[in-house]
C-alpha positions as a printed Julia matrix, in Angstrom:
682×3 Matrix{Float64}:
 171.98  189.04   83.92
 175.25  187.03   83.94
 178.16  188.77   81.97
 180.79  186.11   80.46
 184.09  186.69   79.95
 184.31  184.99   77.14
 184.29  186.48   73.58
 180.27  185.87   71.58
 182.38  183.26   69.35
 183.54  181.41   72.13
 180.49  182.14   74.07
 177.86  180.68   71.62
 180.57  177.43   71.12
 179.97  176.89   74.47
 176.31  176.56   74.57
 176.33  174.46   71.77
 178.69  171.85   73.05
 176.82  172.14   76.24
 173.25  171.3    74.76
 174.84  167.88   72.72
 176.37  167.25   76.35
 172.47  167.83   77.51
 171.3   165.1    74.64
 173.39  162.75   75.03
 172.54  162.3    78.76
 169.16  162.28   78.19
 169.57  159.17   75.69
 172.21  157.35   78.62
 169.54  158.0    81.08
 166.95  156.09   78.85
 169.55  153.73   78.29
 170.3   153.28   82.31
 166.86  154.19   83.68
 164.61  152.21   80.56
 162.51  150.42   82.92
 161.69  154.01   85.46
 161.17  156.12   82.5
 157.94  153.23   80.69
 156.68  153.16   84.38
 156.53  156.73   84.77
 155.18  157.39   81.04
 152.65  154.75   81.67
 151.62  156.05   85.01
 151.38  160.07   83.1
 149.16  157.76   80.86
 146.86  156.62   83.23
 146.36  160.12   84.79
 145.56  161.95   82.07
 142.97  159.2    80.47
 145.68  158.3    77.91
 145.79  162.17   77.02
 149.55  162.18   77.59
 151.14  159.28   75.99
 154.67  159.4    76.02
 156.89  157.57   73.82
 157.9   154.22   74.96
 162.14  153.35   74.87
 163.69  149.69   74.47
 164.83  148.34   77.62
 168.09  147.23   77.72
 169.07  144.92   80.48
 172.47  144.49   82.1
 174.53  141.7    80.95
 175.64  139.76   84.57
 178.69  137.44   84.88
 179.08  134.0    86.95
 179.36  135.59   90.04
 175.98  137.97   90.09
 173.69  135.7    87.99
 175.16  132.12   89.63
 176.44  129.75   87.52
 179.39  126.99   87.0
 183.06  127.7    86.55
 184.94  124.64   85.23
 188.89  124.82   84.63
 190.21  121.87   81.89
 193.59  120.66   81.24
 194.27  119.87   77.97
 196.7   116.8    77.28
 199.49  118.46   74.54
 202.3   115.42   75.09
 200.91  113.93   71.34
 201.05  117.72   69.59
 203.99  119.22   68.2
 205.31  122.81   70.19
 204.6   124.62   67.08
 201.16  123.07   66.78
 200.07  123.11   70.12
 198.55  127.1    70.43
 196.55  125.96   66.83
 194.98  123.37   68.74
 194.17  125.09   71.98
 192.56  127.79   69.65
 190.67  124.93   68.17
 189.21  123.09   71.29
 188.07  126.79   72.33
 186.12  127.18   69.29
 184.52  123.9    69.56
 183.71  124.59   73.05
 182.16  127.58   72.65
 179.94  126.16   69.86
 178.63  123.45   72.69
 178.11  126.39   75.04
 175.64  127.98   72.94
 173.64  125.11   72.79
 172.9   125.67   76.76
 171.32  129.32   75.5
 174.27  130.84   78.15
 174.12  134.52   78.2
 177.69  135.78   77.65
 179.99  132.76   78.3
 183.23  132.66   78.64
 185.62  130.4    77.4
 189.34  131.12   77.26
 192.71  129.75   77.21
 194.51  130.29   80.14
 198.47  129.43   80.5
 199.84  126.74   77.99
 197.41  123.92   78.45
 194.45  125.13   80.67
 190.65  125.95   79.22
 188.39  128.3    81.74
 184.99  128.2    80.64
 182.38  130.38   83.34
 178.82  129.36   82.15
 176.13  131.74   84.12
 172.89  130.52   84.9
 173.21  126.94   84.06
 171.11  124.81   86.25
 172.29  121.72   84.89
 175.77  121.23   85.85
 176.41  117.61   84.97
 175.22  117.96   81.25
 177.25  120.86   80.79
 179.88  119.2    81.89
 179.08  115.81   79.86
 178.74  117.91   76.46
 181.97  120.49   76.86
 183.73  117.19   78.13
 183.42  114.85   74.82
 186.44  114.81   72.01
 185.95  116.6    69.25
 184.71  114.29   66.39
 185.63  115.35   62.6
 183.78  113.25   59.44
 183.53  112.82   55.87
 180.21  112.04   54.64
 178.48  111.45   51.17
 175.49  111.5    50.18
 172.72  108.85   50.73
 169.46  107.83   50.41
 168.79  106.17   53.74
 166.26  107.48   56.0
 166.3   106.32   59.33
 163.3   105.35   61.39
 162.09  107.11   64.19
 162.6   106.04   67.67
 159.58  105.19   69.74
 159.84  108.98   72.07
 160.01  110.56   68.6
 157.22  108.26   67.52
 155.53  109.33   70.61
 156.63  113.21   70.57
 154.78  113.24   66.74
 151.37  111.68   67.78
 151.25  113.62   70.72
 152.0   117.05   68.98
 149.53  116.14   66.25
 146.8   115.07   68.42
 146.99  118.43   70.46
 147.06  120.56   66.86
 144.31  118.78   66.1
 142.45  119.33   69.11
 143.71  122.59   68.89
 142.04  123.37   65.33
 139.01  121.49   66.29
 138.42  124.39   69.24
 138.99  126.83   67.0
 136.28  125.77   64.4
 133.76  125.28   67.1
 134.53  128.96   67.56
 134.18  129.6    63.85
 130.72  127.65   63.49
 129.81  129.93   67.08
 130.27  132.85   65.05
 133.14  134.15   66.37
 135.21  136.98   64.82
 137.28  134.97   61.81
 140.07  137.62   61.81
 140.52  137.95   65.55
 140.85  133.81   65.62
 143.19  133.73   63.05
 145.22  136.51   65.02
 145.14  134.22   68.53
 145.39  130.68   66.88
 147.26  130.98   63.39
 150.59  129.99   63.02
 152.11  131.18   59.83
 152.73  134.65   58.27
 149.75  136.08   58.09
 148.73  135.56   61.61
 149.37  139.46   62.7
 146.91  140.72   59.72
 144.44  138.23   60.8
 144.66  135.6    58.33
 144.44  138.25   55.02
 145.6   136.33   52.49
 144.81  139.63   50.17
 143.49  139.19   46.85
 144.77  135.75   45.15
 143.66  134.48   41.81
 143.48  130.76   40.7
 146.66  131.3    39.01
 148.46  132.7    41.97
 147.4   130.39   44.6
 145.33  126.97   42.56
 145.01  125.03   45.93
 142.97  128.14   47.87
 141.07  128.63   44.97
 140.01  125.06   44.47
 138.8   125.54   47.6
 136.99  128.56   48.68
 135.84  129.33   44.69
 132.3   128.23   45.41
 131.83  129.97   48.86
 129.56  132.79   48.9
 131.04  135.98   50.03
 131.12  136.34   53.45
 131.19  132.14   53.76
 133.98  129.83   55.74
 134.94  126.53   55.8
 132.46  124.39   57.99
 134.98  121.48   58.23
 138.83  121.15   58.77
 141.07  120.99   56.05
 143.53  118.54   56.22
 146.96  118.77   54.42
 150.32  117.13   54.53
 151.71  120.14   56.56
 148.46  121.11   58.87
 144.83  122.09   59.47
 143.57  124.59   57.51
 139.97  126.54   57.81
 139.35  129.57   54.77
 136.62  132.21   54.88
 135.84  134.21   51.59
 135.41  137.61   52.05
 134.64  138.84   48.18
 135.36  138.46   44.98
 135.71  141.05   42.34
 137.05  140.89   38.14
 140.48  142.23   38.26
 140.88  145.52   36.68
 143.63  146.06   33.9
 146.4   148.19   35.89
 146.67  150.31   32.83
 143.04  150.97   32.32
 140.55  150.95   34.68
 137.61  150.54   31.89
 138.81  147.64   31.0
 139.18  144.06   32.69
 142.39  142.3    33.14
 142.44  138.42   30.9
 143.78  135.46   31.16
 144.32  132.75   28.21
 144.43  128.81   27.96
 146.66  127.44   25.75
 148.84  125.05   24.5
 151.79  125.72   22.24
 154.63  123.14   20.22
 158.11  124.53   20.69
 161.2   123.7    18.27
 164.29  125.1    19.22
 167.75  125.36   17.44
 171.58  126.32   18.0
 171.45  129.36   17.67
 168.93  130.4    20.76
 170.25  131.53   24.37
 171.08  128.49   26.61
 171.23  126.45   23.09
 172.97  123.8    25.39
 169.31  122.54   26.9
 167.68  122.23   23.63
 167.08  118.69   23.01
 167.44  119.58   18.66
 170.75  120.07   17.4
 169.59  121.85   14.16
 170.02  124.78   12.64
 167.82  127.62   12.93
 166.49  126.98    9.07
 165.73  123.64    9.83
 164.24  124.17   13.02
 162.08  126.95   10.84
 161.87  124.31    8.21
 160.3   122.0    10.55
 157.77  124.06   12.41
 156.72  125.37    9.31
 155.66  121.37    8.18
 154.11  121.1    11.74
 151.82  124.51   10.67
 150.42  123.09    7.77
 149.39  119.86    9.9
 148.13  120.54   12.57
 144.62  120.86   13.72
 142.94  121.86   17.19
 142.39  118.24   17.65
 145.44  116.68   16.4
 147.67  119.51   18.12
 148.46  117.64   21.52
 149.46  114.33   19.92
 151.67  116.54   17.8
 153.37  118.8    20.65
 153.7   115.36   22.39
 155.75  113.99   19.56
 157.56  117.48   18.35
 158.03  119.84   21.04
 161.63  119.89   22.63
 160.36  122.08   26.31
 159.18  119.9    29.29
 155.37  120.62   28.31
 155.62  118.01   25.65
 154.43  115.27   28.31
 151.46  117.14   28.9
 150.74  117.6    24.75
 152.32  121.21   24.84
 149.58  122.43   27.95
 150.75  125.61   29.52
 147.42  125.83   31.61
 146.39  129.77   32.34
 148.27  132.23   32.61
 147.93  136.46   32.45
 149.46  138.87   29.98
 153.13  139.8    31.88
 153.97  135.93   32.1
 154.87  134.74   29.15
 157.89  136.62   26.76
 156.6   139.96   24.6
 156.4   137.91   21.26
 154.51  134.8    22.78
 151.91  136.9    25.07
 151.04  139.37   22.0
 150.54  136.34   19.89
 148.47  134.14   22.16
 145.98  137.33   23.69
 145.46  138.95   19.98
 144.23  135.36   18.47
 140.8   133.72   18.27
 139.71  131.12   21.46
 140.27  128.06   19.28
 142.7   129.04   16.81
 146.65  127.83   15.99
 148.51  130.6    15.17
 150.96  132.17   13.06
 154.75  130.39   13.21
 156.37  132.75   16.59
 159.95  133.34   16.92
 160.89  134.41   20.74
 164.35  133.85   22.21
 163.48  130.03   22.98
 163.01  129.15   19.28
 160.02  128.55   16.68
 156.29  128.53   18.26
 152.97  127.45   17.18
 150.38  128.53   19.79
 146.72  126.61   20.24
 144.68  128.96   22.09
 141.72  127.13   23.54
 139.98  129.68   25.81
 140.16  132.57   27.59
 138.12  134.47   30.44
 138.16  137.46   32.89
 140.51  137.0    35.94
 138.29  136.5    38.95
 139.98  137.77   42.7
 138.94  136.35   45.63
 139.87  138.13   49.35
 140.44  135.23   51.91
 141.13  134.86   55.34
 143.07  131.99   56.55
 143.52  130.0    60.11
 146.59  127.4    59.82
 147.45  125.12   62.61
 150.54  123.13   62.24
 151.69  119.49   62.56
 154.79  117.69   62.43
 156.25  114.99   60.37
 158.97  112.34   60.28
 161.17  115.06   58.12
 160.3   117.62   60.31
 162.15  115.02   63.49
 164.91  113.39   61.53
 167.8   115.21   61.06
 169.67  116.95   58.19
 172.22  114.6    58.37
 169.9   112.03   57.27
 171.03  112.3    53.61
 174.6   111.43   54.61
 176.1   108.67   55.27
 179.34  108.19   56.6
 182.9   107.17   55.05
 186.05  105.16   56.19
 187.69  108.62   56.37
 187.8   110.67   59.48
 189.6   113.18   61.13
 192.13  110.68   63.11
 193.48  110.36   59.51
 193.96  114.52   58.91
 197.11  115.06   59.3
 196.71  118.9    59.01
 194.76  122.15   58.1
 196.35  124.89   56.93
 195.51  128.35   55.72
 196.82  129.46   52.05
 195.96  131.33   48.76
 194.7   130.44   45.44
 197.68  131.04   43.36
 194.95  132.16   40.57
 192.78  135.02   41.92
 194.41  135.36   45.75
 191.36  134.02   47.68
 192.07  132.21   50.96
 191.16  128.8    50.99
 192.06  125.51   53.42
 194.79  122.91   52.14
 193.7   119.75   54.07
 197.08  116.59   54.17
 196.16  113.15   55.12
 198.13  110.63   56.58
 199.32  107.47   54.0
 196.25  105.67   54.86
 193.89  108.32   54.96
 195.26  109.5    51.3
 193.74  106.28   49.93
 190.53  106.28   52.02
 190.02  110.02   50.27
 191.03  108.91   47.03
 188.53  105.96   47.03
 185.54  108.62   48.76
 186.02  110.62   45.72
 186.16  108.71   42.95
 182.87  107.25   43.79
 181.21  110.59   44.14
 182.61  112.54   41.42
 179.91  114.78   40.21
 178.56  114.66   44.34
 179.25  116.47   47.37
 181.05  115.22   49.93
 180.56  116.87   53.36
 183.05  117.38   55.8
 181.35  117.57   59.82
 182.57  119.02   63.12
 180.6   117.6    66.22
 178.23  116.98   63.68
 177.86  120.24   62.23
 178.34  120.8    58.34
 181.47  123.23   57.87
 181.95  122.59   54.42
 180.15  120.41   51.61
 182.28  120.88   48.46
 181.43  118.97   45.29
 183.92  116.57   43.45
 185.09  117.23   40.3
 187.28  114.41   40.0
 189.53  111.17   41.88
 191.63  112.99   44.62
 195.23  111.41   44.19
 197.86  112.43   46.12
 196.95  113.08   49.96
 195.96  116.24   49.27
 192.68  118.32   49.24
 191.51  122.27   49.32
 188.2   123.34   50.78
 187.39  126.6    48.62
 184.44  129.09   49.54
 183.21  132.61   49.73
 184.89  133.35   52.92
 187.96  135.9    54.06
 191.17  135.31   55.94
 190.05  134.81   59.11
 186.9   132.77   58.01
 189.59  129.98   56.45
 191.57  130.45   59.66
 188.57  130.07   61.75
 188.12  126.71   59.63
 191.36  125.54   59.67
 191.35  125.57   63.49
 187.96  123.45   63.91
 189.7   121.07   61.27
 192.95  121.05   63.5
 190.77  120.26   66.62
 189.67  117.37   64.95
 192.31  116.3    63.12
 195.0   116.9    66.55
 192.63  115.77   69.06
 193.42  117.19   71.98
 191.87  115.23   75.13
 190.58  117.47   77.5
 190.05  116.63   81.66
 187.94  118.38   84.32
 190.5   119.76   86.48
 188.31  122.2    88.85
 184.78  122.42   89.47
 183.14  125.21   91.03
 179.39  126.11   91.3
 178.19  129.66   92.13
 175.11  130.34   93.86
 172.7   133.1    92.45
 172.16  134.37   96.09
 175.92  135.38   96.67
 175.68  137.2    93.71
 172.45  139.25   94.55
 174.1   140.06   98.24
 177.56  141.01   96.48
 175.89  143.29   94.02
 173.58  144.97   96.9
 176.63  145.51   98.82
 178.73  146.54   95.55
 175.81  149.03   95.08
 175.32  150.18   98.47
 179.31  150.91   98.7
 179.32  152.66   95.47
 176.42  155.09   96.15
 178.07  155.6    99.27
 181.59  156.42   98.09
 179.86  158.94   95.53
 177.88  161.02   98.14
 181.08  161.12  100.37
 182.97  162.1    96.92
 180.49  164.84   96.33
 180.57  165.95   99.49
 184.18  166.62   99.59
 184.04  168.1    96.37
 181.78  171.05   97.37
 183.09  171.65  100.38
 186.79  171.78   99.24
 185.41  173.79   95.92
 182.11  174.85   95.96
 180.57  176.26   92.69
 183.1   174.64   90.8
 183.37  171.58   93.03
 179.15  171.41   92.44
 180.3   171.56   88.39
 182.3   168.79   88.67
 179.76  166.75   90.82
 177.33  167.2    87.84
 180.2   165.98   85.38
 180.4   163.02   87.64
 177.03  162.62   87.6
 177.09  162.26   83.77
 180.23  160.32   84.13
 178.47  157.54   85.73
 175.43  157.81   83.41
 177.34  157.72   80.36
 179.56  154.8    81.5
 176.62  152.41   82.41
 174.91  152.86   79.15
 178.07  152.41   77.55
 177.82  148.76   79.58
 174.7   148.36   78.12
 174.56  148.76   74.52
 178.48  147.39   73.65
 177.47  145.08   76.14
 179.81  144.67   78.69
 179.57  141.38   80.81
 179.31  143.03   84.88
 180.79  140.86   87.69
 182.05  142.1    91.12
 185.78  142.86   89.74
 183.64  144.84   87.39
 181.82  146.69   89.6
 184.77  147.26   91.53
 186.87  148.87   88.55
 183.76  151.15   87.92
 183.83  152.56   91.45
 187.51  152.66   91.13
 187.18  154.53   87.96
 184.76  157.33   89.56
 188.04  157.95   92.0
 190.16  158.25   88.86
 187.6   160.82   87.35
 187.69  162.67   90.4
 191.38  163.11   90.77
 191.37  164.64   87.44
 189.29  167.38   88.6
 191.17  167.61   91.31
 194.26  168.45   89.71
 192.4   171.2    87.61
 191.33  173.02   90.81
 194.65  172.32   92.86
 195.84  174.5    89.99
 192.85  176.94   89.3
 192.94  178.26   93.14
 197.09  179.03   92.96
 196.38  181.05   89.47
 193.82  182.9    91.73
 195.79  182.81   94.39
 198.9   184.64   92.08
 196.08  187.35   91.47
 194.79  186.46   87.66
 191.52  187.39   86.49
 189.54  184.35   86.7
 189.04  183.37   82.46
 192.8   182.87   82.1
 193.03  181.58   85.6
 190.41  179.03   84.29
 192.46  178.5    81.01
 195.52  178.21   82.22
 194.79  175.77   85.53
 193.22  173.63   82.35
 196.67  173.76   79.65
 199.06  173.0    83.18
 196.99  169.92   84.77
 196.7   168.43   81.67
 199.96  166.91   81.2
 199.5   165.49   84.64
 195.75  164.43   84.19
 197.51  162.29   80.94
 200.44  160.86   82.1
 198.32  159.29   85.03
 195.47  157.91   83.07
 197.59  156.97   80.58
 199.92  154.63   82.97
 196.43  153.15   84.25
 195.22  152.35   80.64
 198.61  150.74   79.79
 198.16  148.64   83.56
 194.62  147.7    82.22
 195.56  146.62   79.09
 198.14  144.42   80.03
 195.87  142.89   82.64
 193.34  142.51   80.16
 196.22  140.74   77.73
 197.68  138.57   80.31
 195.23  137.92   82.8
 192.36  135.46   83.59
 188.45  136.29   84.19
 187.98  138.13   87.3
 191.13  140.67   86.92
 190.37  140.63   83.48
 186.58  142.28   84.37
 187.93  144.61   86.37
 190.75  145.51   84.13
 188.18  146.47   81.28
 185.49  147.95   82.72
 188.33  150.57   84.75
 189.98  150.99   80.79
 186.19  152.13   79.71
 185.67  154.03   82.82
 189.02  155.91   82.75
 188.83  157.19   78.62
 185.23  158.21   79.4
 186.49  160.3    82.49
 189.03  161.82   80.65
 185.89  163.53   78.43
 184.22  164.62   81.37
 186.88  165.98   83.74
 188.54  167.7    80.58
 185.54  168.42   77.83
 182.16  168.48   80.29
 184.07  170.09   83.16
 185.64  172.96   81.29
 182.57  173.59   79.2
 180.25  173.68   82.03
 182.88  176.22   84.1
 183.21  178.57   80.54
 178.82  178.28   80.51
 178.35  179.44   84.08
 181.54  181.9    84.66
 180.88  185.39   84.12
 181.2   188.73   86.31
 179.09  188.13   88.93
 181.43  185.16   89.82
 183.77  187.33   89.42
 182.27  189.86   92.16
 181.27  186.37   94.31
 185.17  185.43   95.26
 183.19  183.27   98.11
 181.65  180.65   95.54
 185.38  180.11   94.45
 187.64  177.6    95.47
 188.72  177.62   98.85
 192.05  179.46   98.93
């Protein structure tokens, strides 16, 4: 049995910070290894006739830059000699943003588009096959507009007259296969799990239980299927094909007693409302609520079942007076208290009593009422396209005379009246009288400012605009308005932008550079090891294992942030495993002369720890300060390497100072003592 030589306290701290050590490499190895550890739990699977099933873990792939994935790297020069100095970083910032924007249209996994220098623009794009269009699209000025609204609808070109028909033939064909199937017998809810194409596709078409009230257009058409019946034709509507089966049908049951059944009425009602109700601005009456009383009470002693829905057409002030006051059916919990006791207490054929609810004066016809009948239905929905679906948003804009070549400037500031940021916009002379013309025809409209024809902002006019001046308001922080003051300032300063380097990066070079990268690395470690033990044996093996989880922790750390790998990258991580080394190093260097001066070996192991510190800090701390003014003032490549050697160096400081020591204090104890040959070579 070992002995320690540490206290119980100390002891028991020990093996508690050694089993979260423990967890938290088994979750960076499931991070790292995600792929190993579903083959191997699916292989246990198989073995054990699906006895053993093992949890399955998200894998988490490694984000590659230009020069392992392939790619483009394009270097612009931007043309400043039209911007003012103090303008000129506002519009670099700018033409990055909009650049970025056109990058994600190419679906790029981690691009990278920076400013580099006063006037340059680096943008790396990996995996683009495409060169030429990327270059075409990041290429083109950026274009700022004011648009109102319109009515016009442009027609479709003939490829996106083409594009529709050819879609909507093949959905068509598509449902027509799957009806066959239906009429075959096939499984309804296993077809509506393989073809359907809305919502309910993963519960195999269940619509649940809908009522006629709930969902009228289902119901008109399945409520004369037998249970157990489907549709033995298509369905056609304006958004698809459509095929039901009814499953059964059943008399809903009240929810607060099952004896009973669960109604629903048919009514009509006449409404009069008066100043004094909420939301008295939308009734149509300005009266009083004694003359609206007055006058509801004259309508009571008229009306009859038959004249009521010329009178409600006549009388009633709600939006069912077109329809003569019909409210079709409805359940109990729709209508207000007052209205839906009123209406579900009466007699089928009755007017009743005068009803006051928060909308005003009531007189309710009630002309039937029945049991609510449920039906469960399955549905299959194949979908087609139409011209809306083609044509653009901006279809319902149309432009203005004012653009951004008459912005003179965007500027961040605050509402003097609540502290909110907001954008000031200041046009030129000209463009102040294109904006004051734009918005005194739309007053009461929006008017939509576009970037690359993308809607940034669609504020509605309250009045003419006089003066030059305009401020785009919004639910957005400080750097959301600064974010939007830039795009405006791209557009508004155009800054012309020219190709100045080209460079294409084969996916091959990367795949050799990474093997190689690998191949070194794994190389380096086992030599690294090697030295370790030999130099310090036990302790040396205790610091290969921190090392171990060194590496571990640091890739997973890649993954999940994520960190974007290239070769510099690669490089600072195998750099880094050198730094982490070094510290442990130093710990030893210092652990074997406390030996040496004769000191029992817990406070030799203390103290070696409190005297290499100060070394172990000032080193990595003069790296980190190196990295992060490489990472500050640097382009791409030495800007890789610089971060992923700043990661790599604060996680090595954890493991050469917290996992080494802890894993030394867990296994030292007497019998090391009594073993002086498992101790550092003196």
């Amino acid at each position: 049995m070992i002995k320690s030589l540490f206290s119980k306290a100390e002891r028991s701290k020990v093996i508690r910070i050694f089993l979260i050590v423990l967890i938290v490499l088994i979750f960076s190895l499931l991070v790292v290894g995600g792929s190993y550890y579903n083959r191997g739990a699916e292989w246990l699977s198989n073995k054990t006739n699906h006895v053993v099933n093992l949890p399955k873990t998200k894998e988490i792939p490694f984000h590659l830059g230009l020069d392992l994935r392939g790619g483009i790297h394009l270097i612009y020069e931007a043309d400043l000699s039209q911007v003012a100095s103090a303008d000129r970083l506002n519009a670099m910032e700018g033409a990055r943003d909009v650049i970025e924007r056109r990058v994600n249209v190419f679906g790029v996994s981690e691009p990278l588009v920076q400013i580099s220098g006063d006037s340059q623009l680096i943008v790396e794009l990996a995996g683009i096959e495409d060169t030429n269009e990327a270059i075409k699209m990041i290429g083109e000025t950026p274009l700022l507009e004011f648009k109102e609204e319109g009515s016009e609808k442009r027609e479709l070109t003939e490829e996106e007259k083409n594009q529709l028909a050819s879609y909507n033939a093949e959905a068509e064909k598509k449902a027509e296969e799957v009806l066959g199937k239906v009429l075959s017998n096939g499984d309804f809810a296993a077809l509506a799990k393989e073809y359907s194409q809305d919502a309910t596709k993963d519960n195999g078409g269940d619509l649940g239980w809908i009522t006629e009230s709930s969902d009228p257009e289902t119901v008109k058409v399945i409520k004369d299927y037998k249970n157990g019946e489907f549709s033995k034709d298509l369905i056609k509507k304006t958004n698809g094909f459509e095929l039901f089966k009814l499953e059964g049908t059943r008399i809903k049951a009240n929810p607060f007693n099952d004896q009973e059944k669960e109604k629903e009425v048919k009514a009509s009602h006449i409404l009069i409302c008066h100043n004094e109700i909420e939301n008295a601005d939308s009734c149509k009456n300005n009266i009083s609520k004694d003359e609206a009383y007055k006058k509801i009470k004259e309508l009571k002693d008229r009306a009859t079942p038959k004249n009521f829905s010329e009178l409600a057409k006549k009388n009633s002030t709600d939006s069912s007076s077109q329809s003569g006051g019909d409210l079709g059916w409805f359940g109990k919990d729709v209508m207000v208290k007052p209205f839906s006791d009123t209406v579900f207490s009466q007699q089928v054929g009755t007017i009743s009593y005068i009803v006051e609810t928060k909308f005003g004066y009531h007189l309710i016809y009630k002309e039937a009422e029945r049991e609510i009948k449920e039906y469960n239905v399955r549905k299959i929905y194949i979908p087609i396209i139409t011209e809306d679906d083609i044509l653009e948003q901006q279809q319902n804009w149309k432009n203005t005379e004012l653009t951004g070549k008459n912005l003179k400037r965007a500027v961040v500031q605050f509402n003097p009246n609540d502290n909110l940021p907001e954008v000031g916009l200041e046009f030129d002379e000209e463009g102040a009288e294109m904006f004051a013309n734009v918005t005194e025809r739309n007053v009461g409209k929006q008017v939509a400012i576009f970037l690359d024809n993308y809607t940034i902002s669609a504020p509605r006019v309250n009045e003419r605009i006089t003066g030059g001046r305009a401020v785009i308001s919004g639910n957005f922080g400080v750097q959301e308005a600064k974010l939007l003051a830039q795009r405006l300032n791209a557009g508004a300063l155009p800054v012309p932008i020219n190709l100045a380097s080209q460079q294409v990066v084969e996916a091959s070079l990367g795949t050799e550079s990474l093997k190689a990268s690998l191949k070194a690395g794994m190389i380096g470690f086992i030599l690294v090891a090697l030295f370790m033990i030999l130099f310090y044996r036990f302790f040396g093996a205790l610091a290969v294992f921190s090392l171990f989880i060194y590496g571990v922790v640091v890739l997973a750390v890649f993954k999940l942030l994520p960190v974007t790998l290239s070769l510099s990258g690669l490089a600072g991580f195998i750099f880094s495993i050198g730094i982490a080394v070094d510290a442990n190093v130093l710990i030893f260097e210092r652990l074997k002369e406390e030996l040496a001066a004769g000191k029992p070996l817990d406070i030799a192991i203390r103290t070696s720890f409190e005297r290499a510190w100060p070394s172990i800090r000032d080193g990595n701390l003069s790296t980190l300060l190196t990295c992060l003014i490489l990472i500050w003032f640097s382009a791409s490549v030495i800007k890789g390497f610089a971060i992923v050697l700043g990661f790599g160096i604060l996680v090595s400081l954890v493991t050469s100072i917290f996992v080494t020591r802890n894993l030394i204090n867990l296994f030292s104890g007497s019998w090391l003592e009594k073993r002086k040959w498992l101790l550092c070579n003196k």
